[in-house]
C-alpha positions as CSV (number, residue, x, y, z in Angstrom):
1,X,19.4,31.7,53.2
2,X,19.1,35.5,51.6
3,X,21.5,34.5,49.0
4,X,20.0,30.9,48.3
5,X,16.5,32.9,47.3
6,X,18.2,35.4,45.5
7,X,19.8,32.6,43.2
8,X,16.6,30.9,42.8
9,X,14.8,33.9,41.6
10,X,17.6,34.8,39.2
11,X,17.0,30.9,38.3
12,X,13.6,31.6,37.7
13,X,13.8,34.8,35.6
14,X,17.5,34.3,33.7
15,X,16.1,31.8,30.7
16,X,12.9,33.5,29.9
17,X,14.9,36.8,30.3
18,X,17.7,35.3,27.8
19,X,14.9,33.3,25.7
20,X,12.0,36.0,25.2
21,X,9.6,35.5,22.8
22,X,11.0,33.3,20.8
23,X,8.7,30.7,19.0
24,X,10.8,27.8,18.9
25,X,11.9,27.0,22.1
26,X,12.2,23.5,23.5
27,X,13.4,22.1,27.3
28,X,16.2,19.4,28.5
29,X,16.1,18.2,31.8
30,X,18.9,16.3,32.6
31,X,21.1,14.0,35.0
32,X,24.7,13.5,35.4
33,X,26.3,11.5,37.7
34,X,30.7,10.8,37.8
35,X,31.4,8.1,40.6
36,X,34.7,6.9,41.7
37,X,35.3,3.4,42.3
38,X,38.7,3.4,42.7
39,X,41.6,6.0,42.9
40,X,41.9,6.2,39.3
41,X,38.5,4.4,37.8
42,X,35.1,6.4,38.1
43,X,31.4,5.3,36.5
44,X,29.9,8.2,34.1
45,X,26.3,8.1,34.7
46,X,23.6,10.2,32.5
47,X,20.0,10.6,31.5
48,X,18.6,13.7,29.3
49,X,14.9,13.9,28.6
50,X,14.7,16.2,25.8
51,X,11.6,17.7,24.7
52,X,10.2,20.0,21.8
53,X,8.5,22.6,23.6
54,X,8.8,24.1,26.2
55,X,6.4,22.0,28.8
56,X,8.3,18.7,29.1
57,X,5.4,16.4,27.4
58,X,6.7,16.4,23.7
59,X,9.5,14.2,23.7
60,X,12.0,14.8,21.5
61,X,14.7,13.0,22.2
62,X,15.6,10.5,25.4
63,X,19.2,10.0,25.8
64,X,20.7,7.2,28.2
65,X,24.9,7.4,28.4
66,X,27.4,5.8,30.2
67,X,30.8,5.2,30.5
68,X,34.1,4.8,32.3
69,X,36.6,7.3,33.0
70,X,40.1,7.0,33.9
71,X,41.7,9.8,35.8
72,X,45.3,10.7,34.9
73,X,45.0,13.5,37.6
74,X,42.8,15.9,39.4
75,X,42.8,18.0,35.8
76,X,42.7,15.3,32.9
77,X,40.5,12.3,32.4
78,X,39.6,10.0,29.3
79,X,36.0,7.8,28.9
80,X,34.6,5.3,26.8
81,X,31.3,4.7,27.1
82,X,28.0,3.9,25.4
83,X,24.9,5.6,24.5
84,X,21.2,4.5,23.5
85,X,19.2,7.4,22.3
86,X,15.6,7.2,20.6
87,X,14.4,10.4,18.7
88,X,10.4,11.1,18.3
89,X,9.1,13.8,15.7
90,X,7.3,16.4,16.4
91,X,3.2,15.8,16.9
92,X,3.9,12.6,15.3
93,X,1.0,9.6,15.6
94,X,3.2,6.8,16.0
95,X,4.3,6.3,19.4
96,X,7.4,4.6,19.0
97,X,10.8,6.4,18.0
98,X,11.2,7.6,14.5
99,X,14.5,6.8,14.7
100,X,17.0,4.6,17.2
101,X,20.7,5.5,17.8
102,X,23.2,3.4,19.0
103,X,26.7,5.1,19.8
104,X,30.2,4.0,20.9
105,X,32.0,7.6,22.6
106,X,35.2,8.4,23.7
107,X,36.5,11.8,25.1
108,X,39.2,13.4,26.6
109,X,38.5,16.4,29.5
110,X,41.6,18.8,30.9
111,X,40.5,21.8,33.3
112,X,42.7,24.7,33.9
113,X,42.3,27.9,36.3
114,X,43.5,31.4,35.3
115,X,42.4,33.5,38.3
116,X,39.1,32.6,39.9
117,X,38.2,31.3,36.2
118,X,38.0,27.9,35.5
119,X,38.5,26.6,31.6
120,X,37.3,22.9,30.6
121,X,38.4,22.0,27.5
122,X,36.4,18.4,26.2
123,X,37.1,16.3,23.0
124,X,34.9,13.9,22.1
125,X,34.4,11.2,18.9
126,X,31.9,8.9,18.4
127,X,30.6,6.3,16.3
128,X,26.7,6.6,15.5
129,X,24.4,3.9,14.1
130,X,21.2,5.7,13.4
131,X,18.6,2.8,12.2
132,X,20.2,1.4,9.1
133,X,23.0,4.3,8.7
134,X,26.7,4.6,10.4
135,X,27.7,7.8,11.2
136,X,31.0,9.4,12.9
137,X,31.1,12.8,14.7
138,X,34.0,15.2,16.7
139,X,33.2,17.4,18.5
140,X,35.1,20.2,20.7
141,X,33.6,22.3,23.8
142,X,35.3,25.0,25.6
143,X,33.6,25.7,29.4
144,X,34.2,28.4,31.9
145,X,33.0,28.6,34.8
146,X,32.9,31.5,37.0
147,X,32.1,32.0,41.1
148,X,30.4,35.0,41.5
149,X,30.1,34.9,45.6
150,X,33.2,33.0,46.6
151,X,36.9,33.2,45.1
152,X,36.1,29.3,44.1
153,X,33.9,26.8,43.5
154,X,32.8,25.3,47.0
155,X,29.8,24.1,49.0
156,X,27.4,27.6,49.0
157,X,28.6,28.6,45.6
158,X,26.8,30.8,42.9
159,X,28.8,30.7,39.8
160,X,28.1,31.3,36.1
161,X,28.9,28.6,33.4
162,X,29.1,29.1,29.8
163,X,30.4,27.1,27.0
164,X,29.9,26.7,23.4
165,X,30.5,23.4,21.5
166,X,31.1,22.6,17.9
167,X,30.1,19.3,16.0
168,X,31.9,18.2,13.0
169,X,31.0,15.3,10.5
170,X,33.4,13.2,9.1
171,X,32.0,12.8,5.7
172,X,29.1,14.8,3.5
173,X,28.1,17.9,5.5
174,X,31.1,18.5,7.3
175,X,29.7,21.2,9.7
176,X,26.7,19.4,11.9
177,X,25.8,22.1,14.5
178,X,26.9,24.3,17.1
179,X,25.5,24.8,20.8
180,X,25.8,28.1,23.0
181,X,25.0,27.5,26.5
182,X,24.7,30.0,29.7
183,X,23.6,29.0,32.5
184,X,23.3,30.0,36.5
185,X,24.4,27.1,38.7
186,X,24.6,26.3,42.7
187,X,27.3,24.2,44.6
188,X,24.9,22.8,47.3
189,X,27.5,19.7,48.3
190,X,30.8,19.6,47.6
191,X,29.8,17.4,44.8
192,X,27.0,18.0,43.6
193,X,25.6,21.2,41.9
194,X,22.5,22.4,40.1
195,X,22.2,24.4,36.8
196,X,19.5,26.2,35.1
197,X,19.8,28.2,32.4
198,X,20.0,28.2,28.4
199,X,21.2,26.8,24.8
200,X,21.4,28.1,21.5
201,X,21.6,24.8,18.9
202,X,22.4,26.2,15.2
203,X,22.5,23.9,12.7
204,X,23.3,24.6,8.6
205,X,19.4,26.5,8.3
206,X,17.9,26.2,11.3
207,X,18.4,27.0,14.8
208,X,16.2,26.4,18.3
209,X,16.5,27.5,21.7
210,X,16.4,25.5,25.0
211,X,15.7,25.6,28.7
212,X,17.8,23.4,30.4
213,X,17.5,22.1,33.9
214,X,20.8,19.9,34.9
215,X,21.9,18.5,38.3
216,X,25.2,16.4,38.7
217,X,25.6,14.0,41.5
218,X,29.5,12.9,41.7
219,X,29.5,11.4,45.4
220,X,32.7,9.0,45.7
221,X,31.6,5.1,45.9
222,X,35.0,4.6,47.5
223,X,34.0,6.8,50.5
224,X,30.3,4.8,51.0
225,X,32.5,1.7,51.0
226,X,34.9,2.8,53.6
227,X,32.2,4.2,55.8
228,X,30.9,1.1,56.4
């Protein structure tokens, strides 16, 4: 229980520590869900609420994903999947979207330990139709994740994850952005985790920070089945 408050008050105090002062900071709270359905098959599951300041009543973006993954292995999995994502502008009157995205994704995840460091290495491409445009976009993400109480990631947990991704275009402006994230997270199930902590998003002249709030819930819909 000591070490459960002492990683919620690190929680509490790590983004505004990491943030400061800064004027332009926005919030994502988010959901992510991977459940099996079979040995090999598992359904990607994910809702971000994404808003301009700070207190979550400024919508930025709302992004809805999903998708199916096939596992090769315990280390290596592809998905494709879909995505619906409506973008607001800031203080705007209109109350509907500015702009509507549809968007086809595929990706491709390996993991790989050295020492009580874990590496996740995600490709992803996808195919955007933003209102009347079409759009394609790669991007690359390299996450470590590091147990600071236990040799490895398990039930009771406190680790550190970092990552930073890079977006590329493939036509006009060929860099799109680049996101730095740190965050602290907690293994309270053996499949489930929460994360709190911060990104950096740079793109070409302008760059914002976040407070993000994430929890992933990857129960096994194979093991519900066979319960029964």
């Amino acid at each position: 229980m000591n070490k459960l408050k002492a990683f919620l008050w690190a929680c509490f105090l790590f983004p505004f520590l990491l943030v400061g002062q800064q004027e332009e900071t926005g919030s994502w709270m988010m959901y992510f869900g991977s459940n099996k359905i079979s040995n090999k098959l598992s359904i990607h599951t994910e809702i971000q609420y994404r808003s301009h300041t700070i207190s979550p009543n400024n919508i930025e973006q709302l992004l809805l994903r999903t998708g199916l993954n096939y596992h090769f292995s315990k280390k290596a999995f592809a998905t494709i999947g879909y995505a619906y994502v409506p973008s607001f502008i800031y203080e705007s009157e209109q109350k509907e979207p500015e702009a509507i995205e549809h968007r086809i994704w595929q990706q491709f995840i390996l993991t790989n330990n050295i020492g009580r460091i874990k590496f996740e290495h995600r490709y992803r491409a996808e195919q955007r139709w933003v209102n009347e445009s079409r759009k394609n976009r790669f991007r690359y993400r390299l996450m470590l994740f590091f147990p600071l109480n236990k040799p490895v990631i398990e039930k009771g947990t406190i680790f550190l994850g970092v990552y930073d991704e890079v977006f590329i275009n493939s036509k006009i402006v060929f860099f799109d952005r680049n996101r730095l994230y740190g965050a602290l997270g907690y293994q309270f199930h053996k499949t489930s985790n929460i994360q709190i902590g911060v990104m950096h998003q740079q793109l070409n002249r302008f760059g914002k920070w976040h407070l993000q709030f994430a929890v992933f819930i990857n129960p096994s819909l194979i093991a519900k089945k066979q319960n029964k």
